[in-house]
Legacy VTK file of the C-alpha trace (Angstrom):
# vtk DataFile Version 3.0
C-alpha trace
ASCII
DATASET POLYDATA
POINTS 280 float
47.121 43.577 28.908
46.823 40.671 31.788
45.801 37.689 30.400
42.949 35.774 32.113
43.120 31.860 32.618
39.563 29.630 32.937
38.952 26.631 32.536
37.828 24.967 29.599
34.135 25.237 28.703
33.443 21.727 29.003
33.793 22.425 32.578
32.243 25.507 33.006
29.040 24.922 31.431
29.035 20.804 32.214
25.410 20.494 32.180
24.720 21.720 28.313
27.837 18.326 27.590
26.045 16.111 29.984
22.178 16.772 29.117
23.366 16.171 25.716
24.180 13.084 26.661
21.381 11.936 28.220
19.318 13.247 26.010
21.279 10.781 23.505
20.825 7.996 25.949
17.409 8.437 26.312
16.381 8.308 22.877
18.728 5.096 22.309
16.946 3.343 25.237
13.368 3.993 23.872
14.625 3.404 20.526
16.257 -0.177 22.072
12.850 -0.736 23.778
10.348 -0.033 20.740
12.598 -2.267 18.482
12.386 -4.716 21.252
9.042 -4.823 21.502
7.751 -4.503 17.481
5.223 -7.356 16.381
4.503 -8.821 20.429
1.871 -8.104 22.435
2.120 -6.662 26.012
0.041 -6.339 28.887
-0.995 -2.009 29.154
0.141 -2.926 33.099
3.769 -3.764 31.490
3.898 -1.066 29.346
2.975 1.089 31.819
5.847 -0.366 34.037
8.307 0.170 31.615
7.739 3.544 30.947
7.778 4.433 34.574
10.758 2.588 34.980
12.436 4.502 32.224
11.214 7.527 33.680
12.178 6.761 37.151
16.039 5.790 36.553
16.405 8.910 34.272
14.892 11.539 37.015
17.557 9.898 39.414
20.389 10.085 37.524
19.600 13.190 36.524
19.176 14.665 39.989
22.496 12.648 41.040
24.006 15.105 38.425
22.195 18.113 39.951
24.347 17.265 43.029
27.873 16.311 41.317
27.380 19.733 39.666
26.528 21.869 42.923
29.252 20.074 44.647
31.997 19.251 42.719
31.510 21.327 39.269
29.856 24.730 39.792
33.374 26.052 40.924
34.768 25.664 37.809
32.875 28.848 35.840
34.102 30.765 38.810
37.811 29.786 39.146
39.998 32.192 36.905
43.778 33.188 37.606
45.908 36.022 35.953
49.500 36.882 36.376
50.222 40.900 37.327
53.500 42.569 37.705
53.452 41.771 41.561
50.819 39.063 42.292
49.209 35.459 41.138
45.428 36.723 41.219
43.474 33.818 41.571
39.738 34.028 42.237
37.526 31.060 43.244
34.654 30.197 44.622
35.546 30.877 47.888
36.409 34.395 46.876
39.769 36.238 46.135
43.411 35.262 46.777
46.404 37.689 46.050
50.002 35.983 46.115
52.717 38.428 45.226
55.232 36.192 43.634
57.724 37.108 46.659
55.279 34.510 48.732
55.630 31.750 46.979
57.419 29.044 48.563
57.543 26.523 45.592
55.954 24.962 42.536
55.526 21.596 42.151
54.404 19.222 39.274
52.733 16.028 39.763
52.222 14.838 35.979
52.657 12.304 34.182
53.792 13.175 30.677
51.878 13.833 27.683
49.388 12.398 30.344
47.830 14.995 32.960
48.694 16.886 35.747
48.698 20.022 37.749
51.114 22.214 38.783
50.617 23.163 42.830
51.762 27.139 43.721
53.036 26.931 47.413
52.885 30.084 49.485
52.853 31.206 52.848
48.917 31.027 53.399
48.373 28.114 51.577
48.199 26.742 47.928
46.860 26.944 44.487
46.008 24.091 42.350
45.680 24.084 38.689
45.159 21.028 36.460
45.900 20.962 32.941
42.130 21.583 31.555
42.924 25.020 32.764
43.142 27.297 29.556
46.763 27.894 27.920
48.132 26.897 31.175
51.645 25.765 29.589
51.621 29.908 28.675
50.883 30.318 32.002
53.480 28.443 33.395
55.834 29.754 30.803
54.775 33.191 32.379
55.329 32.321 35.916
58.460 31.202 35.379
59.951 34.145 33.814
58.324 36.390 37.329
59.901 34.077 39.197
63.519 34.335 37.218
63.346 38.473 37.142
62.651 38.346 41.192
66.249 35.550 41.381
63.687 32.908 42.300
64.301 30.035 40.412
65.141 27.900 43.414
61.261 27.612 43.788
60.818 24.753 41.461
62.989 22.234 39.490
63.752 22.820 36.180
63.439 19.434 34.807
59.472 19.298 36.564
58.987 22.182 34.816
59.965 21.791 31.645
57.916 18.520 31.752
54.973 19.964 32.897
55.107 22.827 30.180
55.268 20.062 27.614
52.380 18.223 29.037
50.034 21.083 29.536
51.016 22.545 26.156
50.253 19.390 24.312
47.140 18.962 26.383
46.254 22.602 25.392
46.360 21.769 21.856
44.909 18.503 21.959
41.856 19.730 23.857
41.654 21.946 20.595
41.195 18.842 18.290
38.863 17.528 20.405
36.528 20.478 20.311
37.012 20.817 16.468
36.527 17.179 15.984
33.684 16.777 18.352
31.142 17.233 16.054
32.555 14.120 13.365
32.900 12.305 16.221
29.578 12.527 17.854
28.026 12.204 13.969
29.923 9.187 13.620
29.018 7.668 16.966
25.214 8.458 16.236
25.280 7.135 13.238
26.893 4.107 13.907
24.724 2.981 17.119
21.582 4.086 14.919
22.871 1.493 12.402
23.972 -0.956 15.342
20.946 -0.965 16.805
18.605 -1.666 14.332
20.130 -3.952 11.719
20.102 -6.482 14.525
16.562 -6.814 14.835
16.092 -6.760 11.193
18.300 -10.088 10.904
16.343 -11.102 14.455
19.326 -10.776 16.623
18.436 -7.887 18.273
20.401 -9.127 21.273
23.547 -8.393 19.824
22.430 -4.400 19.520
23.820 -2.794 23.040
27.121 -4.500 23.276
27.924 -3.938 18.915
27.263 -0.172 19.765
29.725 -0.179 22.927
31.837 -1.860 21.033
31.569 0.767 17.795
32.043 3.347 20.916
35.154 2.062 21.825
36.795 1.498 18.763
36.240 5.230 17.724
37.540 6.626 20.821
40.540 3.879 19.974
41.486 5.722 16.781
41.185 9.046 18.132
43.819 8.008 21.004
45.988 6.205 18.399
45.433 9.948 15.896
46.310 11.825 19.344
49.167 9.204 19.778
50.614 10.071 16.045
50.605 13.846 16.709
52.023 13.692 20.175
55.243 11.862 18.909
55.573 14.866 16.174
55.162 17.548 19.229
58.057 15.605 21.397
60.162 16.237 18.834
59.541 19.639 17.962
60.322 21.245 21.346
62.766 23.544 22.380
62.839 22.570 25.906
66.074 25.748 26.552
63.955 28.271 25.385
60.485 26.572 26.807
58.946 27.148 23.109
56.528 24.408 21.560
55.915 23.882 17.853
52.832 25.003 16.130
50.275 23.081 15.491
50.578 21.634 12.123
46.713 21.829 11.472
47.366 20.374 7.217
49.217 17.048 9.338
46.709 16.839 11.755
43.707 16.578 9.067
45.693 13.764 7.319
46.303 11.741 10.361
42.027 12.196 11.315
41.323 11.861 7.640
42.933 7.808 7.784
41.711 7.405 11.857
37.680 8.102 10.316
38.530 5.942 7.458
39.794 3.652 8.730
36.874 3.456 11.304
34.129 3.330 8.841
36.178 0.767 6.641
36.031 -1.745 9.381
32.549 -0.444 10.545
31.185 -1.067 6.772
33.217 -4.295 6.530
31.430 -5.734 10.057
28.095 -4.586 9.153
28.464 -6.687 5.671
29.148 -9.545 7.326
26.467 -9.351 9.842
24.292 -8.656 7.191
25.425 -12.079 5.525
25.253 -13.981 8.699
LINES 1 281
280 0 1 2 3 4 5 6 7 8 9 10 11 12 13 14 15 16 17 18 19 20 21 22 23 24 25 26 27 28 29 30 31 32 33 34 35 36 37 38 39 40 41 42 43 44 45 46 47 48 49 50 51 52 53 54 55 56 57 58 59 60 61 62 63 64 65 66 67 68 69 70 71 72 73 74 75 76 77 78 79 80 81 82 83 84 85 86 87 88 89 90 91 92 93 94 95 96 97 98 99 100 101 102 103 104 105 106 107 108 109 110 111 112 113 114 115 116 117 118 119 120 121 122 123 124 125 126 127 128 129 130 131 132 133 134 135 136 137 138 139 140 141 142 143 144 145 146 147 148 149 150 151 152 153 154 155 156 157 158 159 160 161 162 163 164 165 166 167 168 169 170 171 172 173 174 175 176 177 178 179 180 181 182 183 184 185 186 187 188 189 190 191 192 193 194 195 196 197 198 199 200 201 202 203 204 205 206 207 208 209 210 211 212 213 214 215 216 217 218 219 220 221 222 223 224 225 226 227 228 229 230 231 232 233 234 235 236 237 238 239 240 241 242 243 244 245 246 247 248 249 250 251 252 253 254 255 256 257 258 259 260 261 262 263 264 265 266 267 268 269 270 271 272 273 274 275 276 277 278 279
């Protein structure tokens, strides 16, 4: 049975990841803003200013989204591309394009490794362009190549590229995995922490410090993810064939020990700031 390549659902349902977001944003900001102003007085003109204000920059940014999506990011829930026994069938959103493999003129791979990247099909009528959020694409590629080596093709890329590539899109396969089946700790712990961020200020009467403590709490989390991501990666170098094009497993008992200590370690430093805040 042909397999069928999409894109990730991050990108083909974008709006449910980005309302999210704002939704998140939103109720910060009013949160910010209600801390901000507890125990003064304002004007009903002011408030009614602020609101309209807060109402005003979310309706634009939201319909600048609108148009990003209908643009740039609707395409993705159509775009899917399956390998037959004669053709690349890749359908978009421009409609249908059939490539038997004897068409193809070459691959190429501009990636960086371990980093991103997209591997460009070449044929007579044109080109196909997939980037490394595309589902199991290192299977893919694994697939391809094998069509190409039964039809005496394998002039039509460079090995090395290739085997580079498959080791990029294979590790970014598997670590767009963890990121779905961490994304839940990691929004919990982001919440949680901004929640905590934002409104011990005020209690000390520094509520000035709120926003940039929270960015900072932001970026230190995504931090330790990278450095967790950084840990595994060196593991997955190491573990692939690159003669036979075969990368390990995922080691899913390793990868809970190396998140276990990048959460701990977060909240260890988060707990130990917000004790000496709370001192200050």
């Amino acid at each position: 049975m042909e397999t069928v390549y999409r894109y990730r659902k991050h990108l083909r349902e974008p709006l449910k990841y980005i309302g999210l977001f704002f939704l998140l944003l939103f109720l910060f900001v009013v949160l910010y803003l209600l801390l901000a102003m507890q125990g003064r007085q304002f004007d009903a003109g002011v408030l009614e200013a602020v609101v309209f204000a807060l109402i005003f920059f979310f309706v634009i940014i939201g319909a600048e989204i609108l148009l990003l999506y209908y643009l740039f990011l609707r395409r993705f829930a159509i775009i899917s591309v399956r390998l037959t026994d004669d053709a690349i069938i890749y359908d978009n959103i421009k409609g249908r394009t059939v490539v038997p493999y004897e068409e193809i003129v070459a691959l190429k791979f501009p990636s960086i490794e371990y980093a991103g990247g997209w591997v460009q099909i070449v044929h007579s009528k044109g080109s196909i362009r997939l980037t490394v959020v595309l589902e199991s694409i290192g299977e893919f590629v694994k697939q391809l190549k094998e069509k190409l080596e039964q039809r005496n093709m394998a002039h039509k890329y460079k090995e090395s590229q290739l085997i580079s590539f498959y080791k990029t899109a294979t590790y970014s396969d598997q670590s767009w995995e963890r990121i779905y089946e961490n994304s839940k700790l990691l929004l919990a712990s982001m919440v949680v922490s901004v929640l905590i961020l934002m409104v011990l200020p005020f209690i000390k009467g520094q509520g000035g410090w709120g926003l940039p403590l929270s960015l900072l709490a932001v970026i230190l989390l995504a931090i330790g993810f990278s450095v967790g991501e950084v840990v595994i990666n060196r593991r997955f170098a190491t573990g692939t064939d690159e003669m036979s094009l075969q990368a390990p497993e995922r080691d899913k008992g390793f990868e809970k020990k190396v998140y276990t200590w990048v959460f701990g370690v977060y909240w260890v430093i988060f707990l130990a700031a917000m004790i000496i805040i709370a001192l200050m």
